[in-house]
N, C-alpha and C positions, 0 to 999 in steps of 0.2 A: 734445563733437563728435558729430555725429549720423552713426550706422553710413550707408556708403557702399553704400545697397540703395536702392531705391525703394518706395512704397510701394502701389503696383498690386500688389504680392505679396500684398496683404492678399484676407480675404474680402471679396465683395463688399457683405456687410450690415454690415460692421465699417466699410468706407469712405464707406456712407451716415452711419455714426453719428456717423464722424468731421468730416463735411462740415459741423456745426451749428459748429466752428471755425474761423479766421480762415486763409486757403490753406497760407502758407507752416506754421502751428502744427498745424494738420491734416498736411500730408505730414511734418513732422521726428515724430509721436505715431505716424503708421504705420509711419516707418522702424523706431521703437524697437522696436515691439511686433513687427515681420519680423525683427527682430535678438534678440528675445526666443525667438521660436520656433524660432529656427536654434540656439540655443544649448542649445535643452532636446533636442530631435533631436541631438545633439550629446552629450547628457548632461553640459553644465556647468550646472546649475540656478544656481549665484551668479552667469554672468557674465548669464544670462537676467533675473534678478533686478536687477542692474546696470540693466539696459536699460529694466524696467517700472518702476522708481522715479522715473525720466526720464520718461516716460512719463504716469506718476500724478500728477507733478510738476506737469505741463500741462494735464491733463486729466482732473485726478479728478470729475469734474462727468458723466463719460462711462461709461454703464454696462459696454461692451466693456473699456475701460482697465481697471476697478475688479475684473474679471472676471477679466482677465487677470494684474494684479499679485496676487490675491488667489489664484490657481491655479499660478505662478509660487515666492510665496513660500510657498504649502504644500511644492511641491517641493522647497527649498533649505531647510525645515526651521525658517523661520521661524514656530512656529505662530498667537500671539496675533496677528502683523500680517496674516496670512494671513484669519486670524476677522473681524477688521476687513474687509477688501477685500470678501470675502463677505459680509459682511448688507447694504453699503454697496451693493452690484451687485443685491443678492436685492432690495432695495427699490426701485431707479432698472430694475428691467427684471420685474418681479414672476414672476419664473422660480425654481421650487424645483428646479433641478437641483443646484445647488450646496451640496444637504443632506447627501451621504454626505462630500464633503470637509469641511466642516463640524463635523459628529461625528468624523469622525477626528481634527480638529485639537485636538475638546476631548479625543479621548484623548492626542494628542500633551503637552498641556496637563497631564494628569495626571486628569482630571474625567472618569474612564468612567461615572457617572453620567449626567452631561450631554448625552453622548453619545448613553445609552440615550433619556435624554426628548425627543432629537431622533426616535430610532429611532419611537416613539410617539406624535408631533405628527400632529397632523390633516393639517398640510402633507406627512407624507411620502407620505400616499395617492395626491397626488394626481402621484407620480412616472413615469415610465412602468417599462418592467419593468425595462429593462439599468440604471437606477436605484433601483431596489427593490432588485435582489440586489446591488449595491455596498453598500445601505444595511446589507445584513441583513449581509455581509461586515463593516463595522465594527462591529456588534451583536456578533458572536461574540468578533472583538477585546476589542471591551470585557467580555464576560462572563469572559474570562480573565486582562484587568486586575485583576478583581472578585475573581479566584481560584475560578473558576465553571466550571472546565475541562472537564465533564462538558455541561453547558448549553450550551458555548460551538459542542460536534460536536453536537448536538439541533438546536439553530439554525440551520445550515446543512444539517442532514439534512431539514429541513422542506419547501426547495426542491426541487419536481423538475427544474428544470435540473441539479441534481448527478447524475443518473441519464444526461441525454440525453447519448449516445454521438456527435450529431455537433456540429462545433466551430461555437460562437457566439464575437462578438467579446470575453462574460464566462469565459468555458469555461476557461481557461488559470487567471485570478485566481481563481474559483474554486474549483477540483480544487485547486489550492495553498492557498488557505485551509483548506481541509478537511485537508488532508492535513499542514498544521500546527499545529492543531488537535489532530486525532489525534496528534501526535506528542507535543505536552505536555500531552495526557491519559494520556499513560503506552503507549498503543497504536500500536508500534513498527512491528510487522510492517503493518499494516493502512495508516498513516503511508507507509512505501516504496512500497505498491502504490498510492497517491493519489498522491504526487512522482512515479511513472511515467508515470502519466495525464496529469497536470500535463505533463509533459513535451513527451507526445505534442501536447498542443493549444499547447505556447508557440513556439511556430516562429520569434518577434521576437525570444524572450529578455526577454520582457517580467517573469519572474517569475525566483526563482533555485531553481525546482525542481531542475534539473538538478546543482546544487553539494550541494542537501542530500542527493538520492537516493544520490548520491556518498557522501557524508558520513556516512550510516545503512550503507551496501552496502558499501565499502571500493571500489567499484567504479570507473573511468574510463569516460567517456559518451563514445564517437564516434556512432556513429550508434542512437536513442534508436527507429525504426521498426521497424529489422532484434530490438528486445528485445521490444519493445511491440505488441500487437496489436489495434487497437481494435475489432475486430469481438467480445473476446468482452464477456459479459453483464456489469453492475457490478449489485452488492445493494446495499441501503444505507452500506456501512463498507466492501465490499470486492469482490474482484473473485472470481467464482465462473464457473467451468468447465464446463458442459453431459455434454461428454464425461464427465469424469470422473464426475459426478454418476448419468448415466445407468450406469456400468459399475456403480460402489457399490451403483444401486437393484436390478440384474440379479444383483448377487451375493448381495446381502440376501434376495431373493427365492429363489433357488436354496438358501440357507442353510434358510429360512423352510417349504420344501418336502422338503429331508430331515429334517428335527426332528419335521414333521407325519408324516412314513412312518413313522418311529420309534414316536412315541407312538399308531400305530394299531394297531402290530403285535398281536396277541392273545396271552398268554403261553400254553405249554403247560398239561395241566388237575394237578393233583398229586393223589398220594392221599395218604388221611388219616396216615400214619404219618409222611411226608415234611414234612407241613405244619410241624409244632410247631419238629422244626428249624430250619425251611428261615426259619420265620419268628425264631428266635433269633439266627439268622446275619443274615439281612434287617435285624433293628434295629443289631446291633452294625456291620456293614455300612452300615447311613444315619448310623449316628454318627460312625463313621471318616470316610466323607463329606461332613459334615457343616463336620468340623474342618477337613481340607482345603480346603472353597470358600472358608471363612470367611480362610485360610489364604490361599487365590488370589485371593480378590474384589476383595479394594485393589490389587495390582497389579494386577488387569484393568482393574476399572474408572481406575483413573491411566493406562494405557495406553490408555483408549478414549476419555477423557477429551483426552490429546494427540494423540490422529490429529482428533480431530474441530477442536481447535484449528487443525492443520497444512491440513485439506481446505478448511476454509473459515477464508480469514485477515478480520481486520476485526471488526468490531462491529455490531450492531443496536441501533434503539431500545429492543428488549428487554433487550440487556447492559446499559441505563446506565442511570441513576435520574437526570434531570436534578435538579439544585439553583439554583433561581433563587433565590435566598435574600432576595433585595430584592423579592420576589414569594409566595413560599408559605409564610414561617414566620408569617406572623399569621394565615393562614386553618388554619396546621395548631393553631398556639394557640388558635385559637377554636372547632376542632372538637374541642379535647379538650375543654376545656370546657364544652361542649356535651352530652357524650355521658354518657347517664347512667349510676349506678354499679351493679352485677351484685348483685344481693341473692342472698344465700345459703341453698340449700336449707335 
């Protein structure tokens, strides 16, 4: 029984394409496809899924239809029939939009390989941007399928949209992808302040930042503005503080200016009979002191070691060694190889 909508709800370049079908087969394929959309806006992907098979049924000869059940069944988790709808659309409309669902579905599939060689095809050049960083989005996925979890936040640190502070229609999926990501790289703290961000840009609820941020923080989310501040700066992994930074460099300084008054001070002059002592006392004096720094230097340095983790949370590309491992263990075998052997004095 065909949903009780019409089919003027459709877009208008869907109802031309529809129009190469017979009146009445043409308006029962747009009712579906309006009863498809109402159900995904809805969040029931199966009964959407209902609707485009009806749909597919009539009119799989139609690249909108094939579009539609193929974006439909990615949603409800079918992934092979999903694959199918897509090439079958990619071909009857020669549109490469439908590449990052695509490679998602061969991760859904189990094949993050596949994925990647889509991430790589000549076809995805030729994507536009909010296309590109969807693509490189399932890249990182799939580098973490791979167990590449170090690569997987390189990947997405590559893009400067992760940096831009104001909200694009990707902003939201992305800050979330990063920010889980970082979290099953093992970088916890750096992870909550990306789910915060995330946060700030998902305003639809489009992403589930908001339950994980929860979920790391112990914390309950009412209002996610009044925590979050998007004016301050983000560094590559993390969110960094101006203020603070500046008080740090003014204190460093000030530290940096009494050390130098110290070591200019001129000693009194001694005379010779004072010396022989003064300098007996002086060594056993540097020794004692000696054993003491050695004494104090691991806990300083582990204490300065953790302020410096505390001041600035997150990670750089300089914290991580990416590992693309389907990528640089045969150029690093063949640079050993390569390099020749140290002959010995």
């Amino acid at each position: 029984m065909a949903p009780d909508i019409t089919a003027e709800e459709l877009d208008k370049e869907v109802r031309e394409e529809l129009r190469s079908l017979p009146g009445d087969l043409s308006d029962l394929v747009g009712r579906h496809l309006v009863a498809a959309e109402r159900a995904l806006e809805e969040d029931d992907p199966d009964k959407a899924h209902e609707h485009t098979k009806v749909a597919r049924r009539f009119a799989a000869r139609i690249g909108v239809v094939r579009e539609a059940a193929g974006i439909v069944a990615y949603r409800a988790g079918h992934f092979s029939e999903a694959l199918s709808d897509l090439r079958a659309a990619r071909r009857m409309t020669g549109s490469e939009a439908y590449l990052p669902v695509m490679a998602d579905c061969e991760r859904g599939l189990g094949r993050p390989e596949r994925a990647i060689d889509l991430v790589r095809s000549p076809e995805a050049e030729r994507l536009d941007r909010a296309g590109r960083i969807e693509l490189t989005i399932v890249e990182s996925g799939a580098r973490r399928d791979l167990g590449q979890q170090d690569a997987a936040v390189i990947t997405l640190q590559r893009l400067p949209e992760l940096r831009d502070p104001q909200p694009k229609p990707w902003s939201a999926r992305l800050a979330f992808a990063y920010a889980d990501a970082l979290a099953d790289a093992g970088h916890q703290e750096a992870a909550t302040d990306w789910f915060a961000r995330a946060m700030a840009f998902d305003e639809d609820g489009e992403t589930e930042a908001a339950e994980r941020y929860a979920e790391l923080t112990g914390a309950v989310i009412e209002d996610v503005e009044e925590d979050f501040d998007e004016e301050d700066d983000f560094d590559d992994a993390g969110v960094a503080e101006e203020g603070n930074l500046a008080e740090e460099e003014e204190e460093d300084a000030e530290a940096l200016a009494e050390a130098g008054d110290l070591l200019s001070a001129e000693p009194e002059p001694q005379t010779e009979a004072e010396a022989p002592a003064e300098a007996e006392d002086s060594a056993e004096a540097e020794d004692s002191l000696d054993e003491d720094a050695v004494q104090e230097e691991e806990p300083a340095e582990a204490e300065a070691e953790a302020e410096a983790e505390a001041e600035i949370p997150g990670i750089t590309p300089a914290f991580i060694e990416p590992n693309f491992g389907d990528v640089l263990d045969d150029e690093t075998d063949e640079s050993a190889q390569d390099q020749p052997k140290k002959k010995d004095d």
